[in-house]
C-alpha positions as CSV (number, residue, x, y, z in Angstrom):
1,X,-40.9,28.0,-6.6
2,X,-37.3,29.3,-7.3
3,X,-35.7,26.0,-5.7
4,X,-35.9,23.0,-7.4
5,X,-34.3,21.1,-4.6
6,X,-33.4,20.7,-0.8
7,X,-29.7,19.6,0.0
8,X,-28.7,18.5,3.2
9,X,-25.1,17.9,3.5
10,X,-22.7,17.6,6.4
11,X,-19.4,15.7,7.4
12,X,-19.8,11.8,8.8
13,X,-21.6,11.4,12.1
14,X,-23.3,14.4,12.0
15,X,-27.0,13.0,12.1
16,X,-27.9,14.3,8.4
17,X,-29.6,11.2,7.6
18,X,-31.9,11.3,10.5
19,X,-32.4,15.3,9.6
20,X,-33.4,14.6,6.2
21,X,-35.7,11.6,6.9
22,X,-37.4,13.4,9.6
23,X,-37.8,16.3,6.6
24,X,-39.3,14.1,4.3
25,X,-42.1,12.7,6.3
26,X,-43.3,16.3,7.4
27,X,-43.1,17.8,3.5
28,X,-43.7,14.3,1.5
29,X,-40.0,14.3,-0.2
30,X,-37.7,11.2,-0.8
31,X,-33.9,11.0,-0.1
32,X,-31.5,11.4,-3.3
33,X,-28.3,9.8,-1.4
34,X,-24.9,11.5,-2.3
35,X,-22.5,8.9,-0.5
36,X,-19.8,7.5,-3.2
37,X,-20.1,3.9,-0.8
38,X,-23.5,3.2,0.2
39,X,-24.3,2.7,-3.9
40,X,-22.8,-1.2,-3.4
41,X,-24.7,-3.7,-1.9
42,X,-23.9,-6.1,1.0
43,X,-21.7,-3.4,2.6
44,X,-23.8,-2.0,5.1
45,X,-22.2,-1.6,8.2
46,X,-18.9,-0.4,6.9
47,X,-20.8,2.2,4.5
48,X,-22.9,3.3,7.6
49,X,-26.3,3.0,5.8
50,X,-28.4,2.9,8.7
51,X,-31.4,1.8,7.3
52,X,-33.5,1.9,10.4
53,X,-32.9,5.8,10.2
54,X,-35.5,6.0,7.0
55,X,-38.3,5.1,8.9
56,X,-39.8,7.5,10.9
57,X,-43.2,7.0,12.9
58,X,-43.4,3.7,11.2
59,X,-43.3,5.2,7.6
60,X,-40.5,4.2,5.4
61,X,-39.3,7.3,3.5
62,X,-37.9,6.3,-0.1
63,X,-34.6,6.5,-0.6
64,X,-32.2,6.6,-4.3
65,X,-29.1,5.1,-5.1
66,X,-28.6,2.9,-2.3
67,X,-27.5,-0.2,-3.5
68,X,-27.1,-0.2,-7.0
69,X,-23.6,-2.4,-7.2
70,X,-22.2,-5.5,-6.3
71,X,-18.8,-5.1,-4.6
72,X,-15.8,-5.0,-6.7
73,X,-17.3,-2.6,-9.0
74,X,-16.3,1.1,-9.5
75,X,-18.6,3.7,-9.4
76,X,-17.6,7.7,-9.8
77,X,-19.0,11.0,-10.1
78,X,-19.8,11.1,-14.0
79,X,-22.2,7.8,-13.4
80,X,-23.1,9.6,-10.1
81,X,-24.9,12.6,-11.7
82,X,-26.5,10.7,-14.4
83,X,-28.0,8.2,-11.6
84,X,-28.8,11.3,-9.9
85,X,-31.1,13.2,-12.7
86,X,-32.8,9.8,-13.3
87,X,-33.9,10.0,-9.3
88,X,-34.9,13.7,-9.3
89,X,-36.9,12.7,-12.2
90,X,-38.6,10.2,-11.0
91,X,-39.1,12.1,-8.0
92,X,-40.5,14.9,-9.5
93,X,-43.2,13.1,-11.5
94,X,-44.6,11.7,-7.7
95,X,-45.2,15.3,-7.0
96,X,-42.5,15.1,-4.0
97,X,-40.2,16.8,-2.6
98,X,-36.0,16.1,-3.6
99,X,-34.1,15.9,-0.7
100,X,-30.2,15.3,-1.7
101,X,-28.0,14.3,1.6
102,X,-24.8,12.8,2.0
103,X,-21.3,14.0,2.8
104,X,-19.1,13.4,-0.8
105,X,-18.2,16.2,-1.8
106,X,-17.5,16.2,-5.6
107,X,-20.6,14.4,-6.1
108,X,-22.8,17.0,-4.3
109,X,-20.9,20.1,-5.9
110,X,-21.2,18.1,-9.4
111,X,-25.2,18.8,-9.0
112,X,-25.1,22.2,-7.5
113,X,-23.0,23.7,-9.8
114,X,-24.2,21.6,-13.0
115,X,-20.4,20.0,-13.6
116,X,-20.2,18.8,-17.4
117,X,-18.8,15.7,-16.5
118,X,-16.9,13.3,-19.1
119,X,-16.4,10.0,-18.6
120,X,-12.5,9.3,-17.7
121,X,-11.0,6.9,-19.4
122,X,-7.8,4.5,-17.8
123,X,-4.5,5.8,-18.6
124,X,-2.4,3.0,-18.6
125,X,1.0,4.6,-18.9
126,X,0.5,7.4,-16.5
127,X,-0.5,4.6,-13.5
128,X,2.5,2.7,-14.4
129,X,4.2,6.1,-13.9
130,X,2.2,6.7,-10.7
131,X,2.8,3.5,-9.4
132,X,6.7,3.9,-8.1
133,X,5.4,6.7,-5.7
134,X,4.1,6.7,-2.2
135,X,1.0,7.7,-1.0
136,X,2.2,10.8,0.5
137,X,4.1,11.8,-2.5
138,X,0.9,11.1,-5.0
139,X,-1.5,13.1,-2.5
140,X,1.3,16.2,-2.4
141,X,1.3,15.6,-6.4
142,X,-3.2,16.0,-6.4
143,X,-2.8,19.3,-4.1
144,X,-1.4,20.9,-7.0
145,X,-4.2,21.1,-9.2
146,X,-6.1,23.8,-9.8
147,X,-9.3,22.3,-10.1
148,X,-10.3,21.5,-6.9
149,X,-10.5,17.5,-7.2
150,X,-12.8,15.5,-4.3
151,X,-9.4,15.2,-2.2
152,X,-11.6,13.6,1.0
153,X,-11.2,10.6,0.5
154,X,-7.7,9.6,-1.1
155,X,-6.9,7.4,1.4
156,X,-4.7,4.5,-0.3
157,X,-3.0,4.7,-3.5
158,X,-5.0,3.4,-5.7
159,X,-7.5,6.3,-5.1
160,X,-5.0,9.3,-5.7
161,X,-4.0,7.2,-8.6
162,X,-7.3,7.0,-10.2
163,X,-7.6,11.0,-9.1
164,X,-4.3,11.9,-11.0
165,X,-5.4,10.3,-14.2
166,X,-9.3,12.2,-13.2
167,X,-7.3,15.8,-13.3
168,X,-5.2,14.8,-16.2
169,X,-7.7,14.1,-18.2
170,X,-9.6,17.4,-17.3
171,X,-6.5,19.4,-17.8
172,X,-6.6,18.5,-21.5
173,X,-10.6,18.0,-21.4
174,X,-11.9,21.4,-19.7
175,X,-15.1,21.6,-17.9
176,X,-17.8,23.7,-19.2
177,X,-21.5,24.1,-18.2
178,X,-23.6,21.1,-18.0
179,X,-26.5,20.4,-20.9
180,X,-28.5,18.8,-18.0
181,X,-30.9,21.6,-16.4
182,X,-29.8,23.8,-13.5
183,X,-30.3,22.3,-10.1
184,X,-31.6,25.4,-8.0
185,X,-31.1,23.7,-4.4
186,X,-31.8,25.5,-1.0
187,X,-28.9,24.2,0.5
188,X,-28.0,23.4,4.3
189,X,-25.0,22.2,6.1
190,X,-24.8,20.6,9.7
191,X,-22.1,22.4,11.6
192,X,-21.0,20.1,14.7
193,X,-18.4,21.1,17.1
194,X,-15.1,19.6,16.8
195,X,-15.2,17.6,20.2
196,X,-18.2,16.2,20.1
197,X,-18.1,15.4,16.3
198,X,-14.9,13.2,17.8
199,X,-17.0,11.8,20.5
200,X,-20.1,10.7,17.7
201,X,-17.5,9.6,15.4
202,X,-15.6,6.9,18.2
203,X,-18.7,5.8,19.6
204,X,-19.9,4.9,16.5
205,X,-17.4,3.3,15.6
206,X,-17.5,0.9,18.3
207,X,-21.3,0.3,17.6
208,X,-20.4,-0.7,14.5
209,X,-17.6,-3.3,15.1
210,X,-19.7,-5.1,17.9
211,X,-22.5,-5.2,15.0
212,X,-20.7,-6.9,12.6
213,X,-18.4,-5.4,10.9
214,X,-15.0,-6.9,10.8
215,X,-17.3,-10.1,9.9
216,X,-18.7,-8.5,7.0
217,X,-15.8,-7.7,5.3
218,X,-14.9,-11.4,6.2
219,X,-18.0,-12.4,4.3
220,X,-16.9,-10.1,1.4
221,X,-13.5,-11.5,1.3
222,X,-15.3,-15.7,1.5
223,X,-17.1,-14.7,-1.5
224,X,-14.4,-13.7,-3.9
225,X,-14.2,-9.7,-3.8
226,X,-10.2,-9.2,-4.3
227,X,-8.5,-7.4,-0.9
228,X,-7.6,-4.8,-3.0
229,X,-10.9,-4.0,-3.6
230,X,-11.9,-3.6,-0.4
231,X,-8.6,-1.3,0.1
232,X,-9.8,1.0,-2.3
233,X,-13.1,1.3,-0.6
234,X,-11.3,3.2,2.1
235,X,-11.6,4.1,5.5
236,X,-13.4,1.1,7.2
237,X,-12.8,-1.4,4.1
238,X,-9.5,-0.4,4.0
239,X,-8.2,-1.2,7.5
240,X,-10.6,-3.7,8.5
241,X,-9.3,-5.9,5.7
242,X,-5.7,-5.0,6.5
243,X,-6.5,-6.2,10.4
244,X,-8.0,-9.2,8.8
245,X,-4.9,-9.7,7.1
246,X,-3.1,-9.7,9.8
247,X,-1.2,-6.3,9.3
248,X,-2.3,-4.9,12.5
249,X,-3.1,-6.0,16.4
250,X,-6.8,-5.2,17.2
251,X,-6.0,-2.1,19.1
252,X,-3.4,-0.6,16.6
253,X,-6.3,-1.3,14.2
254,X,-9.0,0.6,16.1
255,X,-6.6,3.2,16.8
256,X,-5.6,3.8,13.2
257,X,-9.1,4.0,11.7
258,X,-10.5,6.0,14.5
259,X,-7.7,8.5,13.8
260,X,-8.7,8.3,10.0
261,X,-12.1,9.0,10.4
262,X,-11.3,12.0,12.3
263,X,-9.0,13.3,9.5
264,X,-11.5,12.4,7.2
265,X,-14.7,14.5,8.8
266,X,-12.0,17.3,8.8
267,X,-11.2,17.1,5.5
268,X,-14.9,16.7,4.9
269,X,-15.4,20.2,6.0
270,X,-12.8,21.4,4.0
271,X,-13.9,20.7,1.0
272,X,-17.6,22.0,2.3
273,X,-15.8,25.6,2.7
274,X,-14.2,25.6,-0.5
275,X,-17.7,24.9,-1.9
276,X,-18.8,28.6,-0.1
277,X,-15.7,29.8,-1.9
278,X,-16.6,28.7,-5.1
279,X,-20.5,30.3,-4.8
280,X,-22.6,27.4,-3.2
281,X,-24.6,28.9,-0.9
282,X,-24.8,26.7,2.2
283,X,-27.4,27.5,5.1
284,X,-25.5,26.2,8.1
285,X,-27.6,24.7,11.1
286,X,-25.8,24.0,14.7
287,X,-25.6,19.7,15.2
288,X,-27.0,20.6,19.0
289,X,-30.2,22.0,17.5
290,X,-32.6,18.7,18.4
291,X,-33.8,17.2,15.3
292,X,-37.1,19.3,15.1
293,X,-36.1,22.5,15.5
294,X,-33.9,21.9,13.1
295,X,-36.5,20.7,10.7
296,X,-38.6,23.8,11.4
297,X,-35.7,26.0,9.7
298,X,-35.5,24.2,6.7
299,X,-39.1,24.3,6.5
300,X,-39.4,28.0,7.2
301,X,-36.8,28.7,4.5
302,X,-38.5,26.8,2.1
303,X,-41.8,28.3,2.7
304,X,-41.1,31.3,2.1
305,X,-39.4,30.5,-1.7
């Protein structure tokens, strides 16, 4: 077969997850995740790892780096794709089927278009540098790069810092083709109209907090993980531990993250596009398509290969 790989990729609350289990348990394959958060343990909720969404008809489809860190560690793209060959591996020695789904985007364009990653170093000076400008100012400064940098997700300083010092190092370290092998992935995108992406994204949002997740990051926070930790996690880390801090009022809270998942499913697609630009070809599927039909696309594309 000319593809080595089925990817399933899409911005947050557009029901991938469920797509790509549903996949798996008609054409025997196993879930390579591709979220940069959902690799740390004990942060479920926050991370939206729905685990209930890998069982279908009672049969638990297996699943790859999900929970490979305790909280408070850092985990980035170059450890990403090496985790990632180690799962398509062992995958591929079952005599399964690779299905790699998520929604971060440098870590899924790393594997489609065979990035030779290096490991990037901390750059002690240039953060100290960094460190006297504002978040808006830092994220104006990433935008200039030429390489097109994972900017999803550079919601609090310490992220654009860490992204700065990523496409300094590159500028002096170019990226050439990957020794690993090619990845040859049939690729396919869930396209979800704007409004009701907004409506999947609040209500699940409010599932969510009434299952727990302001008290998980409260758990987090009684055993020891630093605030600033959390804070770099982003998104729902980031302002659930600032409301626990008492920075915000519950509804300014809400408000705020609500609005920042928003911006961050829109930058999500974004980046998706740019991907198209730069050659991955990505088979889009419409979010209102019921699960099965589309499951019988996928499976009618990759029939035919």
């Amino acid at each position: 077969m000319p593809y080595d790989i089925i990817t399933i990729l899409g911005p947050t609350a557009c029901g991938k997850t469920k797509l790509a289990a549903e996949l798996c348990y008609q054409i025997n394959g196993e879930i390579i995740s591709a979220d940069s958060r959902q690799v740390y343990k004990k942060m479920d909720i926050g991370t939206g790892k729905d685990l209930t969404d890998y069982v279908v008809q009672g049969k638990s489809i297996p699943f790859h780096l999900i929970d490979l860190l305790e909280p408070g560690e850092k985990y980035h793209v170059f450890r990403f794709k090496t985790d990632f060959y180690n799962a398509y591996e062992k995958i591929k020695q079952t005599n399964a089927v690779p299905v790699l789904c998520g929604g971060s985007g440098m870590y899924l364009e790393a594997v489609l278009r065979n990035y030779n990653l290096l490991e990037v170093p901390e750059n002690k000076e240039l953060r100290e540098e960094l460190e006297k400008y504002s978040l808006e100012e830092l994220t104006q400064r990433l935008s200039q790069y030429k390489r097109m940098h994972n900017k999803t997700d550079v919601d609090t300083k310490k992220r654009a810092v860490r992204a700065i010092e990523i496409e300094e190092y590159y500028r002096k370290h170019p990226i050439f083709k990957s020794q690993n092998k090619e990845i040859k992935s049939l690729t396919f995108g869930i396209e979800i109209d704007r409004d009701l992406r907004r409506e999947k994204i609040s209500k699940r949002l409010k599932d969510r907090i009434d299952q727990g997740m302001i008290d998980e990051v409260k758990q987090l926070l009684n055993q020891g993980i630093a605030s600033n930790d959390l804070i770099y996690y982003g998104l729902e880390y980031k302002y659930v531990t600032e409301y626990i801090l008492g920075k915000y009022s519950f509804d300014e809270f809400f408000k705020r993250l609500e609005t920042a998942i928003h911006q961050f499913a829109k930058r999500q697609m974004t980046y998706f596009r740019g991907m198209e630009r730069r050659g991955v070809k990505i088979n889009w599927l419409s979010a209102k398509n019921g699960i099965q039909e589309n499951v019988k696309i996928i499976i009618d594309q990759w029939s035919r290969h």
